[in-house]
KEKE-3310 file (N, C-alpha, C; in steps of 0.2 Angstrom, whole numbers, plus 5000, padded with zeros to 4 digits):
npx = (4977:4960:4951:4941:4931:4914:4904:4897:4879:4876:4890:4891:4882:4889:4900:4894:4886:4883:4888:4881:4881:4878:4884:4897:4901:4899:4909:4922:4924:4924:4937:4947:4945:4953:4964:4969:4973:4986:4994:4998:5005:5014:5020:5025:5030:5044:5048:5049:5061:5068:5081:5090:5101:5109:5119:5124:5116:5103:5092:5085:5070:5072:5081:5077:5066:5073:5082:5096:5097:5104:5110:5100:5090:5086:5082:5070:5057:5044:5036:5044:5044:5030:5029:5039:5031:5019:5023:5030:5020:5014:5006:5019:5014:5004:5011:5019:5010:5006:5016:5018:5008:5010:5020:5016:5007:5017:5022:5038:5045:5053:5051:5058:5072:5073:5057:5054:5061:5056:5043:5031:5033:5033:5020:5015:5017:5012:4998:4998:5002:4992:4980:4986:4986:4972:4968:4975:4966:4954:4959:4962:4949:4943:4951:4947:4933:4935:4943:4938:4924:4917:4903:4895:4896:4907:4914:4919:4926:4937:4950:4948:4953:4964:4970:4971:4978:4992:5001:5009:5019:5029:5045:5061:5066:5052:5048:5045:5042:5035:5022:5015:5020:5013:5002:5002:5004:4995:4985:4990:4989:4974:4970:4977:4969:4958:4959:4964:4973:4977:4975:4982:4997:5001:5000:5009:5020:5020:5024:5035:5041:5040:5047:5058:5055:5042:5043:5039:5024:5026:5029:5016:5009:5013:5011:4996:4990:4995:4988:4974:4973:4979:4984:4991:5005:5018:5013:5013:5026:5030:5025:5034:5045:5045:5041:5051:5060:5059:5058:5073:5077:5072:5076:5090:5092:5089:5098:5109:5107:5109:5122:5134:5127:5130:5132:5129:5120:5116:5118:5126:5117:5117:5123:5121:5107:5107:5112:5101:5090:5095:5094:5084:5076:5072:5061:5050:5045:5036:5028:5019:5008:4995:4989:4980:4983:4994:5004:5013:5031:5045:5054:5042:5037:5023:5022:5029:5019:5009:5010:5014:5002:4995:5001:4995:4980:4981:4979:4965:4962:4958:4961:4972:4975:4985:4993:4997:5003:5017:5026:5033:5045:5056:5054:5059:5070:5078:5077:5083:5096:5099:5092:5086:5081:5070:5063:5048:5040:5048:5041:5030:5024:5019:5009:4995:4993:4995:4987:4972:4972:4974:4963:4951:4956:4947:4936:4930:4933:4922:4911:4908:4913:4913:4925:4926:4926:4941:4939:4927:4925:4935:4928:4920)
npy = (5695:5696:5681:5674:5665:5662:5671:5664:5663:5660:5662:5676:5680:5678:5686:5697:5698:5705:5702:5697:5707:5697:5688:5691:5694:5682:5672:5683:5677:5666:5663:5673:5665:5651:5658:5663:5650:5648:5658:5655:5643:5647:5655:5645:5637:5635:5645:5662:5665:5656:5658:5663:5660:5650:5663:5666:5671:5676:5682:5684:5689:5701:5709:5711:5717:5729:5733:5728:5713:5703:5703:5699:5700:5711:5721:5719:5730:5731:5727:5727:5742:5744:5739:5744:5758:5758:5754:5766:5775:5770:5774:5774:5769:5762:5751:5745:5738:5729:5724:5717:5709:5700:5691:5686:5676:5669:5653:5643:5635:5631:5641:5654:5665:5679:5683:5685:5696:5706:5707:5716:5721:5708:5706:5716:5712:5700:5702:5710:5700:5691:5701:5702:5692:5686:5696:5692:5683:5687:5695:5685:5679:5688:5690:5678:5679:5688:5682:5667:5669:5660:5656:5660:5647:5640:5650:5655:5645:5643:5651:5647:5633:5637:5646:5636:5626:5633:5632:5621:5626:5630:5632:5628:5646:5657:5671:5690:5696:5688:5680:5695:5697:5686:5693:5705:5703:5694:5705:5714:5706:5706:5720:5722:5714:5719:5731:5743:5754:5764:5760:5748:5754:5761:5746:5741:5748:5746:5734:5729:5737:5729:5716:5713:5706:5711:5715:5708:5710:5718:5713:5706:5715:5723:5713:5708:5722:5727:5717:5720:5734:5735:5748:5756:5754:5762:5768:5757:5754:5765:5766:5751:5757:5765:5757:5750:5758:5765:5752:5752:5762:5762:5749:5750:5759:5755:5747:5751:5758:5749:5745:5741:5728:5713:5698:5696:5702:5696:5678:5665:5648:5638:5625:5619:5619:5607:5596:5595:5592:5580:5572:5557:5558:5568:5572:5566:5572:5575:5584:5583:5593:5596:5583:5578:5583:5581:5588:5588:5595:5604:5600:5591:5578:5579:5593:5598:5588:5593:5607:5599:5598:5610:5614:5605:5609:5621:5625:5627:5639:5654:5669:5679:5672:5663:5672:5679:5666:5665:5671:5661:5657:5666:5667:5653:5652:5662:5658:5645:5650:5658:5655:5643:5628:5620:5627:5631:5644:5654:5653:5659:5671:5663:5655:5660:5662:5648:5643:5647:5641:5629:5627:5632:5623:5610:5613:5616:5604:5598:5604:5614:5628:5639:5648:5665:5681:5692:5706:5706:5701:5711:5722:5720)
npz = (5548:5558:5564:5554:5556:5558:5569:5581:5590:5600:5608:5606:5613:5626:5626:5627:5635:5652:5670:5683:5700:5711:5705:5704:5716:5723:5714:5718:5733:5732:5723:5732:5741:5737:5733:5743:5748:5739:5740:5752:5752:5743:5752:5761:5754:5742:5752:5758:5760:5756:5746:5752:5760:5750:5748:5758:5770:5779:5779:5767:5763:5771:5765:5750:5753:5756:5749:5750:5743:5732:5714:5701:5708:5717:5710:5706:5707:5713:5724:5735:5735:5736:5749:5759:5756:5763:5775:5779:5778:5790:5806:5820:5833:5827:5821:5831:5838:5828:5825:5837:5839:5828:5830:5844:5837:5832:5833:5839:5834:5818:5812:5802:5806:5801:5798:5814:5813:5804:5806:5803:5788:5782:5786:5778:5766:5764:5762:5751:5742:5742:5737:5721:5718:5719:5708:5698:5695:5689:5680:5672:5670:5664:5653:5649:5645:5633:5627:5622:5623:5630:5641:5658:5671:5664:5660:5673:5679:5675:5679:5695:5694:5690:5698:5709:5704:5705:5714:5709:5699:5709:5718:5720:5726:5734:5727:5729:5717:5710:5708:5706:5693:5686:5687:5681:5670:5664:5665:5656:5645:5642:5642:5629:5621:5622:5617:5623:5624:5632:5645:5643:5644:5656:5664:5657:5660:5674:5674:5670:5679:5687:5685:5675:5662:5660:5646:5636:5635:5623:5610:5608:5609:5596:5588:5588:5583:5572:5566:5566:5562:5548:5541:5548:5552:5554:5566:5574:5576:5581:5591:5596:5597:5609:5618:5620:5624:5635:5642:5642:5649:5662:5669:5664:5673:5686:5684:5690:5699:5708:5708:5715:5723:5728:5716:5699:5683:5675:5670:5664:5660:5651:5652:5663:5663:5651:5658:5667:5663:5657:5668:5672:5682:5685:5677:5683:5696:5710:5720:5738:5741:5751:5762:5752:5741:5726:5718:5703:5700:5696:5681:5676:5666:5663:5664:5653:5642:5643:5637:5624:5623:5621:5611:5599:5602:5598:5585:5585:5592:5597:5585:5593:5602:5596:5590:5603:5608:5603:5612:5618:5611:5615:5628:5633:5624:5633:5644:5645:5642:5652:5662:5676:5669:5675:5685:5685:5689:5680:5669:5670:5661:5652:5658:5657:5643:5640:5648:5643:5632:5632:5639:5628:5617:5622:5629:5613:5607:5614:5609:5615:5614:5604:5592:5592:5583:5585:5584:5589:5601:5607:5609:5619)
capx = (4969:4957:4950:4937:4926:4907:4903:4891:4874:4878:4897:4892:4879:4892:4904:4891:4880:4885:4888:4875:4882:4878:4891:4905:4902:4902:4916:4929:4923:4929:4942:4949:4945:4958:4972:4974:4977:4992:4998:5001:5008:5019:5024:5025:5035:5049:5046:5050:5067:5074:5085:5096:5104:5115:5119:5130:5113:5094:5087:5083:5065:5072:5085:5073:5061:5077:5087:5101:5099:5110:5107:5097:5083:5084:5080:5062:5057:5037:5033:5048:5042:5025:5030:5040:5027:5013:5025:5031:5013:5009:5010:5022:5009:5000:5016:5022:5006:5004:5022:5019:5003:5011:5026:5014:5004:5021:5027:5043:5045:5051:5050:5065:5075:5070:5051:5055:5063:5051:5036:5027:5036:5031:5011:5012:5020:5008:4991:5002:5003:4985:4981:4989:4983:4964:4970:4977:4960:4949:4962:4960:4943:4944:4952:4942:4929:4938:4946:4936:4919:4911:4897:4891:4901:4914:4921:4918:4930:4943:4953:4946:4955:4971:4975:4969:4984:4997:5008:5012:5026:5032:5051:5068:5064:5049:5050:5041:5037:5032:5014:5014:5023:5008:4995:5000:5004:4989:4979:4992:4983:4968:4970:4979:4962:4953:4960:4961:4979:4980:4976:4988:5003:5002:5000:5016:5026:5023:5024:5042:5045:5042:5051:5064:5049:5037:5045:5036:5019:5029:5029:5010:5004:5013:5007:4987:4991:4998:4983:4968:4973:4986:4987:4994:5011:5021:5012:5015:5034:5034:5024:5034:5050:5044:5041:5058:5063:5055:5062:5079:5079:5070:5081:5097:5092:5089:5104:5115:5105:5109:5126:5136:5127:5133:5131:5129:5113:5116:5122:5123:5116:5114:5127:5117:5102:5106:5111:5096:5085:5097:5094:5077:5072:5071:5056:5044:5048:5030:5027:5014:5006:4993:4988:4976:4983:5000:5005:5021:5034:5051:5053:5039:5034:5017:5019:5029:5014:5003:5015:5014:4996:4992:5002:4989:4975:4982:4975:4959:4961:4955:4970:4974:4978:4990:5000:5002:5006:5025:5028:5035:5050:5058:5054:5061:5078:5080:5076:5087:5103:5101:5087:5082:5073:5065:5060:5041:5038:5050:5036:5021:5020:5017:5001:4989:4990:4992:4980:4967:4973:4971:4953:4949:4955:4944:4929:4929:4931:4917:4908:4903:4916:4914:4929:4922:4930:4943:4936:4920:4928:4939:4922:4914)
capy = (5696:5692:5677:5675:5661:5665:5670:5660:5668:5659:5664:5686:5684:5675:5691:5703:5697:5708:5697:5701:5707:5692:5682:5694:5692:5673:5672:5684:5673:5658:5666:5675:5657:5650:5663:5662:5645:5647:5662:5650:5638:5650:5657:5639:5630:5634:5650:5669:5666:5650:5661:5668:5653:5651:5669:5665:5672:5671:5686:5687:5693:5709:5712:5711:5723:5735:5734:5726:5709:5701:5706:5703:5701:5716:5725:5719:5733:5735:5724:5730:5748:5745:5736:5750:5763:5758:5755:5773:5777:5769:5776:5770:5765:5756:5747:5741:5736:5724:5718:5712:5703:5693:5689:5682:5675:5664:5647:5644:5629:5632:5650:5658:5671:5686:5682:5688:5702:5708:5704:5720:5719:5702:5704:5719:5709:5693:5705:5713:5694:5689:5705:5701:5684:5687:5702:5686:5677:5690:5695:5678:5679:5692:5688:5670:5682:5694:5678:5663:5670:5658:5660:5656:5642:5638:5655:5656:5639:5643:5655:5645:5628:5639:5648:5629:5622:5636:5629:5614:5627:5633:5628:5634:5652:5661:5677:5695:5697:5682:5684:5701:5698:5684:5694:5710:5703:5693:5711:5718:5703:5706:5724:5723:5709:5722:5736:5749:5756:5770:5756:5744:5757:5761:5743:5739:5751:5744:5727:5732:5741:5725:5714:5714:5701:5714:5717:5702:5710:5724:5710:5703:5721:5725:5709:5712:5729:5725:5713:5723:5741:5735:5752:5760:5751:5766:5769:5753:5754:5771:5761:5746:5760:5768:5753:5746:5763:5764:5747:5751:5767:5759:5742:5754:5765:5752:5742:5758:5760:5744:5743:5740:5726:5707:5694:5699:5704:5690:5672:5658:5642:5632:5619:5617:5617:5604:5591:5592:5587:5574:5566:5555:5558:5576:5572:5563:5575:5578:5586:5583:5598:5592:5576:5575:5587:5581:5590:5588:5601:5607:5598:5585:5574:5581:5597:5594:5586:5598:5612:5598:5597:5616:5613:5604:5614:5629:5627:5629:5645:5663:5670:5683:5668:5662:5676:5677:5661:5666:5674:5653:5657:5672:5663:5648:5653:5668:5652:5639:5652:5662:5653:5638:5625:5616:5633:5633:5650:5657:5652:5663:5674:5660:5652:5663:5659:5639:5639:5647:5637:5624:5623:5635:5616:5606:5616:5616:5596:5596:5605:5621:5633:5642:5653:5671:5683:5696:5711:5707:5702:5718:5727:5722)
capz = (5548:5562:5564:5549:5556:5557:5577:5584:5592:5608:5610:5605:5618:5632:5626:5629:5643:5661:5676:5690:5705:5715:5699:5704:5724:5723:5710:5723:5737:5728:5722:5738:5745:5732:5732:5751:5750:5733:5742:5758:5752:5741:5757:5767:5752:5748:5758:5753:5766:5753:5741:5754:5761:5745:5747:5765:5774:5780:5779:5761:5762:5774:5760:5746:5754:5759:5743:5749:5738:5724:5707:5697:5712:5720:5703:5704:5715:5712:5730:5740:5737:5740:5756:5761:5757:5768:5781:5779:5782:5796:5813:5823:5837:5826:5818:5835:5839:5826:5827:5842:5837:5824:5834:5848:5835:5829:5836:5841:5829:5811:5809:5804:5810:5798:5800:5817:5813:5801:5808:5800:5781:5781:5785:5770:5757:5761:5762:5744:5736:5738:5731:5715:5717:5716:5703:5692:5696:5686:5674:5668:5667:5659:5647:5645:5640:5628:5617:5621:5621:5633:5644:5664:5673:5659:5662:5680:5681:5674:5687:5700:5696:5687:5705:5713:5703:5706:5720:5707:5698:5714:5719:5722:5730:5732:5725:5729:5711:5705:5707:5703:5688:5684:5687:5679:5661:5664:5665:5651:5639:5642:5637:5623:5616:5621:5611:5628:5624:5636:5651:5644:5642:5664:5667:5652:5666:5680:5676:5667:5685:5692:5682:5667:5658:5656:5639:5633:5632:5619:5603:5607:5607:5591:5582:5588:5582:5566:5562:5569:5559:5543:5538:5554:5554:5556:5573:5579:5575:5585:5600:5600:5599:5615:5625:5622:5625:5640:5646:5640:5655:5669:5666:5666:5681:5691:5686:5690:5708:5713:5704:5719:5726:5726:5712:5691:5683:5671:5672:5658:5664:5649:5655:5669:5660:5652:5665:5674:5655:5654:5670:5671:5689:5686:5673:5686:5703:5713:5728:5741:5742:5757:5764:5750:5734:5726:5711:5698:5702:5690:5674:5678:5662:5665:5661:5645:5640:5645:5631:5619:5621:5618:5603:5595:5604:5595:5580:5589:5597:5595:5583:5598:5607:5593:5592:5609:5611:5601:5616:5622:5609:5619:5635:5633:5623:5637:5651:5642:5641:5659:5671:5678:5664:5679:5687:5682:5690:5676:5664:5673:5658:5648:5658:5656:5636:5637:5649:5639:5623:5634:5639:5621:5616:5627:5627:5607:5608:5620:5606:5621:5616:5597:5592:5593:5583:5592:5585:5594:5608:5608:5609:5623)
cpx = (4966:4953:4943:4931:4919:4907:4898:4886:4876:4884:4895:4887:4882:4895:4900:4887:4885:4884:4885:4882:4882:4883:4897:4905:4904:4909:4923:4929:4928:4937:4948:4951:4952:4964:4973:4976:4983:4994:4999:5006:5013:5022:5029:5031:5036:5050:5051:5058:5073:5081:5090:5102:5112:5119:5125:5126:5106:5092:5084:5078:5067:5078:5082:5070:5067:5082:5095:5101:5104:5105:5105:5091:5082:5083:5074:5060:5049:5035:5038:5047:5037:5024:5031:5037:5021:5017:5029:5026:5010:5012:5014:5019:5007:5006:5019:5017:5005:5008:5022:5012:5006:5017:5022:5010:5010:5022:5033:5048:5045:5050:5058:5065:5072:5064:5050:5055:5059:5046:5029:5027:5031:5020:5008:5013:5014:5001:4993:4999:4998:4983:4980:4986:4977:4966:4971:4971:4954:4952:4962:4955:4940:4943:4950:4937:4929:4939:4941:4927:4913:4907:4897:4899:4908:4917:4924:4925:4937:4950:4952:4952:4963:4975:4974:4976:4991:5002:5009:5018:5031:5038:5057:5065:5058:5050:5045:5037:5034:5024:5009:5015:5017:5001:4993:5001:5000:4983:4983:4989:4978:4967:4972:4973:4958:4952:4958:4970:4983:4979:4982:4996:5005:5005:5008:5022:5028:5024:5033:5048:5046:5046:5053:5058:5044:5036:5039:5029:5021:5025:5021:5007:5005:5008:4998:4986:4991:4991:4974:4969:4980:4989:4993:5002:5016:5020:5015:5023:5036:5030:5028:5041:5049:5044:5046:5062:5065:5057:5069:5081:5078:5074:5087:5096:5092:5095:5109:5113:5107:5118:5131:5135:5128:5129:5131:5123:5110:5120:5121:5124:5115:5117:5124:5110:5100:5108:5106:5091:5089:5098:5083:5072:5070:5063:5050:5045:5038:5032:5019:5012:5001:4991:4983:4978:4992:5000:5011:5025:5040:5049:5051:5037:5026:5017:5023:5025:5009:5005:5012:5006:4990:4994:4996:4983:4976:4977:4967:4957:4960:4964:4971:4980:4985:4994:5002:5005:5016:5028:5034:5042:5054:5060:5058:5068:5081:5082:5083:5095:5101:5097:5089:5078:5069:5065:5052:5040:5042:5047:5029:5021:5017:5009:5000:4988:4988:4987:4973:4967:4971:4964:4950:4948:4949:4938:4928:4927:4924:4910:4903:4907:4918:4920:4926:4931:4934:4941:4931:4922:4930:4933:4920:4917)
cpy = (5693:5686:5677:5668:5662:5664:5666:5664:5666:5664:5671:5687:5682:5681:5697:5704:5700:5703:5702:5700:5701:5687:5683:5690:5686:5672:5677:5681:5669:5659:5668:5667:5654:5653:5663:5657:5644:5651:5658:5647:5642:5653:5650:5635:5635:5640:5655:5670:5660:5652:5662:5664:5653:5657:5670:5669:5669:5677:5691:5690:5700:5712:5714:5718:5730:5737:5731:5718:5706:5704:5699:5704:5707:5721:5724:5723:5734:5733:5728:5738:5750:5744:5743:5757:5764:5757:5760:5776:5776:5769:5774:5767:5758:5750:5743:5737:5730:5719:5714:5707:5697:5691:5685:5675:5668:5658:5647:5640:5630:5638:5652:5665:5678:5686:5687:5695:5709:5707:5708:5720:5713:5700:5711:5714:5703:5696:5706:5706:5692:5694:5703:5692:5682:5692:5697:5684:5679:5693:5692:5677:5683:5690:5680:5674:5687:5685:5672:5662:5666:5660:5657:5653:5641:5644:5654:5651:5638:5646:5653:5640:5631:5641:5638:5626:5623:5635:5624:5619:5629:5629:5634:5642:5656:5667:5681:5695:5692:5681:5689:5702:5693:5688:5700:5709:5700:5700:5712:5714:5706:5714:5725:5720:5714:5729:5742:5753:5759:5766:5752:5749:5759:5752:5738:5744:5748:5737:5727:5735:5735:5717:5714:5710:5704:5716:5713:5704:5717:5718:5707:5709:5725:5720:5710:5720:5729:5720:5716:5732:5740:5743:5757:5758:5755:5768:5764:5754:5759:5769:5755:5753:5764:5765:5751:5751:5765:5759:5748:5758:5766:5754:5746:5756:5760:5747:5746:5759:5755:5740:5739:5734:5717:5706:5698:5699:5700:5683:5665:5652:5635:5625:5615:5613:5610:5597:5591:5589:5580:5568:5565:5556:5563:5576:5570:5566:5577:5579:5587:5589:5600:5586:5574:5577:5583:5583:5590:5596:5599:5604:5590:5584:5579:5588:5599:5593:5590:5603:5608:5597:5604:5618:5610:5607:5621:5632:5627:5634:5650:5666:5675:5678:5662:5664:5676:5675:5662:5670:5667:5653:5661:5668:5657:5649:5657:5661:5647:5643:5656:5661:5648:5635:5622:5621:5635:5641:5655:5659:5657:5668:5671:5655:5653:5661:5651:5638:5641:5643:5633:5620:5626:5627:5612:5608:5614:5607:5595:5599:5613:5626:5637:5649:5660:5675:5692:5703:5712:5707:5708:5724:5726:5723)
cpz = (5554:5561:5559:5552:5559:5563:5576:5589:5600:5610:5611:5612:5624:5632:5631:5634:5647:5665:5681:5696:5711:5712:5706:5712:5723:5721:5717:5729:5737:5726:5728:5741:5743:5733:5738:5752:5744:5738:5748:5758:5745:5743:5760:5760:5745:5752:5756:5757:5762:5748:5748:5758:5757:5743:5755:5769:5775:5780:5771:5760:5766:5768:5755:5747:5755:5755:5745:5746:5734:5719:5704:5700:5715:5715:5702:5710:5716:5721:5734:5742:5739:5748:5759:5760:5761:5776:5782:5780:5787:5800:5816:5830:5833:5822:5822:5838:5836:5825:5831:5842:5832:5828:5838:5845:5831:5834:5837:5836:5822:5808:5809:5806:5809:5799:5807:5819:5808:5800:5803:5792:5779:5781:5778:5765:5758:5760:5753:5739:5736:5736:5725:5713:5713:5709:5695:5689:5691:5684:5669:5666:5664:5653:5643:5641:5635:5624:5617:5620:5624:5640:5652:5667:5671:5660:5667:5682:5682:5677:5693:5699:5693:5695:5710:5712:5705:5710:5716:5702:5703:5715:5719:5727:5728:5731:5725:5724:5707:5703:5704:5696:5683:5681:5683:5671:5659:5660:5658:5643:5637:5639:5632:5619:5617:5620:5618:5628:5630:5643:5649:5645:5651:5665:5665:5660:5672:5680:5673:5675:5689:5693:5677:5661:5657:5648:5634:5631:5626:5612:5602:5605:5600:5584:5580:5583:5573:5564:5560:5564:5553:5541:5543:5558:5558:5562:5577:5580:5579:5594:5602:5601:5605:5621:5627:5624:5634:5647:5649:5648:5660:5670:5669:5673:5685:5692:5690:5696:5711:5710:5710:5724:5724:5722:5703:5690:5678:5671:5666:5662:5658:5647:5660:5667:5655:5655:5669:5668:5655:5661:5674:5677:5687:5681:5677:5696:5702:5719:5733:5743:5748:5756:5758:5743:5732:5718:5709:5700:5697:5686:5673:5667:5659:5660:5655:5640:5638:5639:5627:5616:5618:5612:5599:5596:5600:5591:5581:5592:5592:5590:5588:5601:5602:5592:5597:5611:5606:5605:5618:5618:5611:5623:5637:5630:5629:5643:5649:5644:5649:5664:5672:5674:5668:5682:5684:5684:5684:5671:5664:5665:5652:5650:5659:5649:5634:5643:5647:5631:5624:5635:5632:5619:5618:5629:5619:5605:5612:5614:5610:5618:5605:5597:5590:5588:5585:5588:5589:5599:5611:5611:5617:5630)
residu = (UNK:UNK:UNK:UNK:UNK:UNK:UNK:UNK:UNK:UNK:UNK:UNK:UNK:UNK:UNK:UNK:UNK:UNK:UNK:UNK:UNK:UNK:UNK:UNK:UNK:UNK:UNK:UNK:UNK:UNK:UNK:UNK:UNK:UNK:UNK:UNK:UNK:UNK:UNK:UNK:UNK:UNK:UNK:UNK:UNK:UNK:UNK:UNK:UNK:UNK:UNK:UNK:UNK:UNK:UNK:UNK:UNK:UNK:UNK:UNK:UNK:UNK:UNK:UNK:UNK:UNK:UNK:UNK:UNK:UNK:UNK:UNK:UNK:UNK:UNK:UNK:UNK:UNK:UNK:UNK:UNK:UNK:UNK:UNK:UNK:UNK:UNK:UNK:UNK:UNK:UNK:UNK:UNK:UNK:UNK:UNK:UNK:UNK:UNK:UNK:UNK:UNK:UNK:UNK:UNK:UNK:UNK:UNK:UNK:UNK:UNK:UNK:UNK:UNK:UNK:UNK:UNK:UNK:UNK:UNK:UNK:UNK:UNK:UNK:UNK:UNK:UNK:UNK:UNK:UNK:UNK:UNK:UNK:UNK:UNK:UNK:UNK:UNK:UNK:UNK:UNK:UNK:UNK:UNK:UNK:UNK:UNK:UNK:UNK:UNK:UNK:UNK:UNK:UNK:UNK:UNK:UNK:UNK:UNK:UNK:UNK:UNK:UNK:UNK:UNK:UNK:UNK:UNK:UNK:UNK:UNK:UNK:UNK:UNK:UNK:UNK:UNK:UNK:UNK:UNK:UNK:UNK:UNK:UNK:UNK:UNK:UNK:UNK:UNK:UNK:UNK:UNK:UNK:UNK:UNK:UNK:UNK:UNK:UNK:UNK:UNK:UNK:UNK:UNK:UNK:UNK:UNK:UNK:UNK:UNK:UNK:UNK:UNK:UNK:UNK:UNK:UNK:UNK:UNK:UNK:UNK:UNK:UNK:UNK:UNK:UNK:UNK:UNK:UNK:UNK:UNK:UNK:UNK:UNK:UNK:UNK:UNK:UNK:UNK:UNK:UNK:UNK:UNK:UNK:UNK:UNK:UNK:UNK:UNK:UNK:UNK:UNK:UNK:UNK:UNK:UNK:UNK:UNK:UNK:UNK:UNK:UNK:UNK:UNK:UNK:UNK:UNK:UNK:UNK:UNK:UNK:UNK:UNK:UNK:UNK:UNK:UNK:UNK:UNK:UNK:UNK:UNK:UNK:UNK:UNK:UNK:UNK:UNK:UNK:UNK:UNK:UNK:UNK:UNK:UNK:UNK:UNK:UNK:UNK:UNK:UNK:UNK:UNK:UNK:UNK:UNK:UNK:UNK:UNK:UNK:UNK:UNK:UNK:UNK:UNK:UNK:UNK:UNK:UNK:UNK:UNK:UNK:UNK:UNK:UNK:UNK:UNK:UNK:UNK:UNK:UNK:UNK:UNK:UNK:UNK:UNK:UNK:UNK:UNK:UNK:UNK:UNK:UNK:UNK:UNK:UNK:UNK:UNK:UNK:UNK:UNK:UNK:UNK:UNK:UNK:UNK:UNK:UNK:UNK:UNK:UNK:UNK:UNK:UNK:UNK:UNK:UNK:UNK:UNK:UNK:UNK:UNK:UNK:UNK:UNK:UNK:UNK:UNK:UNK:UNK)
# end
């Protein structure tokens, strides 16, 4: 059942109040401002060329974009083909043209080789990432005002200091889709709380197209589903059997296009995984972000704390945001048995929910943030 707790007159009219045109502008300003500098410094460290190294080369970003990769990275193909589609569009004047701009436009100093080589790839795919960036930045807010119901500022803040902190998961290799993959199951929340099917069921594909992890918004939409309409079980069961159906052929097909190319599409790490939990340095790792920002990076203490702290925020949240949140039991056995457990980026489909669980918490302490309930929400 939905959330039974009496709305509050504040919270129905923070839902329903339209943000004036001067809001929006400012907020994508800010926004834009923000996400150019995550996306920088998600290029600049450790740089979309760090995977390829342990691969016995360097030109992992022109392989990525060109399908020759390992598996299971070349399977994320949403950025490589948009890369490669607008650079199929564009003249070949104007492509030599801008090649040779950003080439003059480099140093001599610390630029790798591929960079060179793919001067033009490389100015689609970063214009691509902040895209998705901002895209993130006001599907969060979004979705702050689908579940949490508040108003002004306190929405407004939330996407700002979320993309602000974002280079604090970054490590090991940055990847095409990682962003992408943030921002679109971000969006695919925020439809699902807001009861719009026939959007979320597009944005379920391509987020599916763009990595294996799209699966994840399948169980959140049947649970919403199952709570908001009890009697229409049978639907859901024949939606969720579509989606995994759905996965189950795109998944293949793309395993089967790229069957040939080095590495496996699966790998058990959790030998691995646990020797890095079991040694202590690895719990308190930061990274100087700039001369004046230093944020926790892989399996800092910090953020730990930060999980264990949306555990007790939970029961404070909008019930949306508490089914969601069982999405952390998938993610984390999938992580434990085939990723990286200090790999924060693994996690992006999970911070969009702890971090609304999180200030949801912290607002309501604060005595500013009434839980609204998500039909209403769903509504506006």
């Amino acid at each position: 059942m939905a959330d039974v707790s009496e709305p509050n007159p504040a919270a129905a009219q923070a839902r329903n109040s339209k943000p004036t045109v001067v809001r929006v502008l400012v907020l994508l300003l800010l926004c834009s401002t923000v996400a150019g500098f995550a996306v920088s410094e998600f290029i600049r460290y450790p740089g979309l060329a760090s995977m390829r190294p342990a691969f016995g080369g360097e030109d992992f970003f022109g392989d990525m974009v060109y399908g020759r990769a390992p598996q299971p990275y070349v399977t994320r193909v949403l950025v490589p083909w948009l890369v490669r589609a607008v650079a199929a569009a564009t003249a070949p004047t104007a492509r030599a043209q801008l090649e040779e701009s950003v080439r003059r436009s480099m140093t001599t100093d610390g630029k790798p080789a591929w960079l060179y080589e793919s001067p033009f790839e490389f100015a689609i795919a970063k214009n691509v990432l902040l895209l998705f960036a901002i895209g993130f930045a006001f599907a969060l807010w979004w979705l702050v005002r689908l579940t949490l119901g508040v108003s002004g500022p306190a929405r407004d803040v939330i996407p700002i200091v979320t993309l602000f902190a974002l280079p604090g998961p970054y490590g090991y290799g940055s990847m095409l889709y990682d962003l992408p993959a943030l921002s679109l199951f971000t969006l695919g929340l925020a439809f699902v709380a807001a009861r719009r099917p026939w959007l979320h069921a597009p944005v379920f594909a391509v987020c599916v197209l763009n990595k294996e992890t799209g699966l994840l918004l399948t169980p959140v939409w049947a649970v919403s589903e199952m709570r908001e309409h009890e009697l229409k079980r049978q639907q859901v069961v024949i939606g969720v059997g579509l989606q995994v159906g759905f996965w189950l052929v795109v998944r293949g097909l793309l395993l089967w296009s790229f069957r040939n190319n080095p590495g496996d599409p699966i790998a058990l790490h959790l030998f691995r995984n646990a020797q890095v939990i079991g040694i202590p340095g690895n719990w308190f790792r930061f990274r100087p972000v700039t001369d004046w920002l230093v944020l926790p990076m892989g399996f800092n203490l910090l953020y730990v704390l930060g999980f264990v702290a949306s555990l007790f925020a939970l029961k404070r949240a909008p019930q949306f945001l508490k089914d969601a949140f069982w999405v952390a039991l998938p993610v984390f056995a999938l992580t434990w048995l085939f990723g990286n457990v200090d790999e924060m980026r693994v996690y992006y489909e999970l911070l969009p929910i702890i971090v609304l669980v999180l200030f949801g918490g912290l607002y309501s302490l604060m005595g500013y943030a009434p839980r609204p309930r998500l039909e209403e929400a769903g509504r506006t």
